[in-house]
C-alpha positions in Angstrom: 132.7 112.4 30.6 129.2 112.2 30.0 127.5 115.7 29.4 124.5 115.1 32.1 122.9 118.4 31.2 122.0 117.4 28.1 119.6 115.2 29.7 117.4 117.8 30.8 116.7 119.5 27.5 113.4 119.6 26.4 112.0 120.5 23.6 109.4 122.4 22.8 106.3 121.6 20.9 104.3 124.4 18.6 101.2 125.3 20.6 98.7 123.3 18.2 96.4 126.0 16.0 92.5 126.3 17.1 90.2 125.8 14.6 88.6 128.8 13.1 84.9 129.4 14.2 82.1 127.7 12.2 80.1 131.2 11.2 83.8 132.3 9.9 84.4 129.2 7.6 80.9 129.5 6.6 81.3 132.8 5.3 84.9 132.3 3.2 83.2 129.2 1.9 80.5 131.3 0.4 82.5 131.8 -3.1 81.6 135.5 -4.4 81.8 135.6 -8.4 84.2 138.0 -9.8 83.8 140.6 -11.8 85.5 143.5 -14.0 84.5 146.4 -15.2 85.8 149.3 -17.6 85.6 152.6 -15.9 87.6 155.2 -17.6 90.1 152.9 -19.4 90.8 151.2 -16.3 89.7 147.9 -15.3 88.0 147.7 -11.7 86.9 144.1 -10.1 84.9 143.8 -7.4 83.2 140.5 -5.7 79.4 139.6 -6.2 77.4 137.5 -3.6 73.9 136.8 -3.7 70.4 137.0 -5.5 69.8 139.0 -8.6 66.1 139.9 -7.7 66.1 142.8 -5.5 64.4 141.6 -2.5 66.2 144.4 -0.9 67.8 147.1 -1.5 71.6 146.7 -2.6 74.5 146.2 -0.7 78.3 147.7 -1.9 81.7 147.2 0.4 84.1 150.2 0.3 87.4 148.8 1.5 89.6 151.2 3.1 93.3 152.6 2.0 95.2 150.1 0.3 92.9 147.5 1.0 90.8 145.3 -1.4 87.4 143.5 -1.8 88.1 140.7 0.6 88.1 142.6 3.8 84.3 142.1 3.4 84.9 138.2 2.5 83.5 137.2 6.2 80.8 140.3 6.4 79.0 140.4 3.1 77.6 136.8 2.6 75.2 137.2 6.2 73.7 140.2 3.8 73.4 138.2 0.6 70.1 136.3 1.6 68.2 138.3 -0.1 69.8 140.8 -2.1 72.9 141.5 -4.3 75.8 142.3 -2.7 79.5 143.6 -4.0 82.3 144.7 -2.6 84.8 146.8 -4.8 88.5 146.8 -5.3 89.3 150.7 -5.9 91.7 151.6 -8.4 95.4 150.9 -7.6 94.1 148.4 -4.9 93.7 145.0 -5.0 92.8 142.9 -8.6 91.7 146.5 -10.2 94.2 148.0 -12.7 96.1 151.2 -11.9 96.1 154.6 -13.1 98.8 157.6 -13.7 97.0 159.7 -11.1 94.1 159.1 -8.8 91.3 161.2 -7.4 88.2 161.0 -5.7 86.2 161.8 -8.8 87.3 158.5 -10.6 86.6 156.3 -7.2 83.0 157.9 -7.0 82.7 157.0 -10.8 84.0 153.7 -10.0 81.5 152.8 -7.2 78.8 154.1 -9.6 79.9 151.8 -12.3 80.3 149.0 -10.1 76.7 149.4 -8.7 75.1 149.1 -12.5 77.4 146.6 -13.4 76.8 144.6 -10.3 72.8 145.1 -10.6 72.5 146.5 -7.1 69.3 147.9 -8.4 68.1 151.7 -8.6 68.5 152.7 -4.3 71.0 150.6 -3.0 73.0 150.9 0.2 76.9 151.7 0.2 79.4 151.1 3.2 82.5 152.4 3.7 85.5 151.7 5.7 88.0 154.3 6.7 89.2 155.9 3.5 86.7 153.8 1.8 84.5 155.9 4.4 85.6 159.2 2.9 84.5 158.1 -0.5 80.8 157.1 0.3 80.6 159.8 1.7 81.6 161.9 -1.5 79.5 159.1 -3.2 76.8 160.1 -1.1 77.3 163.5 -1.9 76.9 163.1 -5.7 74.5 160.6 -5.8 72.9 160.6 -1.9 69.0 161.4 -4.0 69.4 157.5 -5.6 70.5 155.4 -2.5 68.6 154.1 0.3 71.7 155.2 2.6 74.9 155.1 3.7 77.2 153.6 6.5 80.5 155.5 7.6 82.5 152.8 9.5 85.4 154.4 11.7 85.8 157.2 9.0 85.3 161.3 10.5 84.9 164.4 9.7 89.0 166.5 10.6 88.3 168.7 13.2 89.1 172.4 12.2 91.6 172.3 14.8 93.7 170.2 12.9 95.4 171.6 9.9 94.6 171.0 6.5 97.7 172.6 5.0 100.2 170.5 5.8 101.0 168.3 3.3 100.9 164.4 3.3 104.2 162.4 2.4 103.5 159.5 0.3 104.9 156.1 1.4 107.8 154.2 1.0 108.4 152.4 -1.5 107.0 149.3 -1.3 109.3 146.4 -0.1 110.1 142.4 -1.7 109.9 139.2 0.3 112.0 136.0 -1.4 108.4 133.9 -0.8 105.1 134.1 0.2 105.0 133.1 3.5 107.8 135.5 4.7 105.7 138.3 3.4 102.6 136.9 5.0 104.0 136.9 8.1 105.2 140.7 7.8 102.0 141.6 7.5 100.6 144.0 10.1 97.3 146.0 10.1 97.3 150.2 9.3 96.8 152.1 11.7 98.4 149.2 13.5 96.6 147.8 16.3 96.6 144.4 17.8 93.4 141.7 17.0 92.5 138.6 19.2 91.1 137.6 16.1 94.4 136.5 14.4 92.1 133.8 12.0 90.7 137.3 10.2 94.2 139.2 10.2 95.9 135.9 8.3 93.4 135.6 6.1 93.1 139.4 4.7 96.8 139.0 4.7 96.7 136.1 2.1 95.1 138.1 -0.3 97.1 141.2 -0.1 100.1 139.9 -1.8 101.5 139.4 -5.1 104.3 138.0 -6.7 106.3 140.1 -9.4 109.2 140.3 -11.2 111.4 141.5 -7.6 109.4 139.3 -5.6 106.5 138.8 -3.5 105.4 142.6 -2.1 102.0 144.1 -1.6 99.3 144.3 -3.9 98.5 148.1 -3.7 100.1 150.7 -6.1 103.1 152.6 -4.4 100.8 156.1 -5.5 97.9 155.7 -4.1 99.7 155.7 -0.9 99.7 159.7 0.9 97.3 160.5 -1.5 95.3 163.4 0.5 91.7 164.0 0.5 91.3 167.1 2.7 90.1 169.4 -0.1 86.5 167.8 -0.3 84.1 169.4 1.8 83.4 166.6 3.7 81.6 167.8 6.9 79.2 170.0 3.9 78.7 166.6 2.3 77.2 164.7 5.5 75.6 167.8 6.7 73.5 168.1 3.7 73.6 164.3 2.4 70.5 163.6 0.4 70.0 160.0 2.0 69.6 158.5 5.2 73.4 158.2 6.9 74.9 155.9 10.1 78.1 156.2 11.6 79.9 153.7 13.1 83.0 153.8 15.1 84.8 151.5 17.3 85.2 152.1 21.4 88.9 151.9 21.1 89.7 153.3 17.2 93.2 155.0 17.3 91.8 157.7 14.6 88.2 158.6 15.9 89.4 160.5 18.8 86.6 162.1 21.3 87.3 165.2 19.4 86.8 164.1 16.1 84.0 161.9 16.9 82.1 165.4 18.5 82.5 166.7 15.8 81.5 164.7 13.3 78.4 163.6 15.0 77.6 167.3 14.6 77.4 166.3 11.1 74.4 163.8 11.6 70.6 164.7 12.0 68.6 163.6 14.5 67.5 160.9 12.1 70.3 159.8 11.2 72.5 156.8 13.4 75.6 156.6 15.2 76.6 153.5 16.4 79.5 152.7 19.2 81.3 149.1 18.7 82.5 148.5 22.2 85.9 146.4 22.4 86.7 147.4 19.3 89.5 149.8 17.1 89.6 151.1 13.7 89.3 148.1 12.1 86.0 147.5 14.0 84.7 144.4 11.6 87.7 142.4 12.4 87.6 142.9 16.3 84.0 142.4 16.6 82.9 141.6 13.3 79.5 139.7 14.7 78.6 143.0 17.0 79.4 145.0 13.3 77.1 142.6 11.3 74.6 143.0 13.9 74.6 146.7 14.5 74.5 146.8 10.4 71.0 144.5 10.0 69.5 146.6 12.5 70.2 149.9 10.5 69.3 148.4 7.1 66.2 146.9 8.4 65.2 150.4 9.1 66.2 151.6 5.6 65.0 149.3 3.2 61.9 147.1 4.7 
């Protein structure tokens, strides 16, 4: 007997991809040069996008934990008009080399290197993102007399309620796909949150693998995960930074809470800027990264005319 049912199957077809956006293609098809430099035995890389004069001041990315350089792939080349721009891969993260221990004294001496090296001139500009937030801000500290500012994106200040004595697990181990493209889907944003802009999420994600011996994994080292930061001074260090400073901070970030956002903002002079993203979470510059490129020209302009 003929299986009539079977005449009603239908099968469905993959919903076809949309084409990324024309400013987004632009931008990853504005190849950076890449770069190493020897800081402390260590090899650090970072990206290089636009002019060597110094039409401006300076511009250096600060990816956040167990990032890389190319989180600022779609962000730095609308900044490299007219001035130099890098964007750093931190020790243990990304295409830099790795160390036995890391501390916030060999990032800051990192960034410093990567600024010379990079010819971002004598008073250039440094943003940070999320732990990459923390260390401009201890950049700032050391060196806040010889830049023209700083930008904290979705990075604060720990409320004193919080407490600073309990100690930080590191990670698991990291984990091994059998191929690339297994891996690549895995991949998921931390602190998770969802994006609409899926286009950004993929691409970050095909540049934070690596194949090894076990497999494809991640390309962070397994230590630099948990590492703590809560014994710098931090809230002394913006209070009393020697450079202009802006904060910015997304609408719907799952770590700026009101709380800590009060209380870092207590942390800025009257001088200083603090910018809201709206629609946006942690990872601010991949929800609304043309609102973020905005909001950042208009601060720099008012830096470094």
């Amino acid at each position: 007997m003929e299986d009539r049912s079977s005449r009603w199957v239908i099968e469905e077809e993959a919903e076809p991809k949309a084409p990324n956006p024309k400013w987004f293609e632009k931008a990853i098809g504005t190849t950076p040069t890449s770069h190493t430099v020897t800081v402390k035995d260590c090899p650090i890389h970072y990206l290089h996008w636009g002019h060597e004069t110094l039409e401006k001041p300076g511009l250096l990315f600060v990816h956040g934990g167990a990032a890389h350089a190319q989180w600022w792939s779609f962000i730095a080349p609308f900044f490299a008009e007219d001035r130099p721009v890098a964007a750093i891969d931190l020790s243990g993260m990304g295409e830099s080399g790795r160390r036995d221990d890391y501390n916030n004294t060999l990032y800051v001496a990192e960034m410093a290197a990567v600024i010379a090296d990079a010819g971002l001139g004598a008073k250039p500009i440094v943003v940070g993102h999320s732990f990459g937030g923390t260390m401009t801000t201890c950049f700032g500290h050391h060196h806040g007399a010889d830049l023209s500012g700083v930008v904290i994106v979705d990075s604060f200040v720990r409320p004193p309620s919080d407490d600073d004595d309990v100690p930080r697990e590191p990670g698991r181990p990291k984990p091994y796909f059998p191929n690339k493209e297994t891996i690549v889907r895995r991949y998921r944003l931390s602190p998770y949150q969802p994006c609409e802009n899926e286009f950004i999420v993929d691409f970050i994600a095909q540049h934070s693998v690596v194949q090894e011996e076990h497999g494809w994994t991640w390309k962070y080292d397994d230590n630099v995960r948990g590492r703590g930061n809560r014994s710098e001074p931090v809230a002394d260090y913006l209070r009393n930074m020697a450079c202009p400073k802006a904060l910015f901070y997304g609408a719907e970030s799952v770590l700026v809470t009101d709380e800590a956002l009060e209380y870092t903002k207590e942390r800025y002079g009257a001088d200083d800027r603090v910018v809201e993203i709206p629609a946006a979470g942690h990872h601010l510059m991949l929800d609304q990264p043309i609102a973020f490129v905005v909001g950042l020209r208009t601060v720099l302009a008012s830096w470094g005319a």
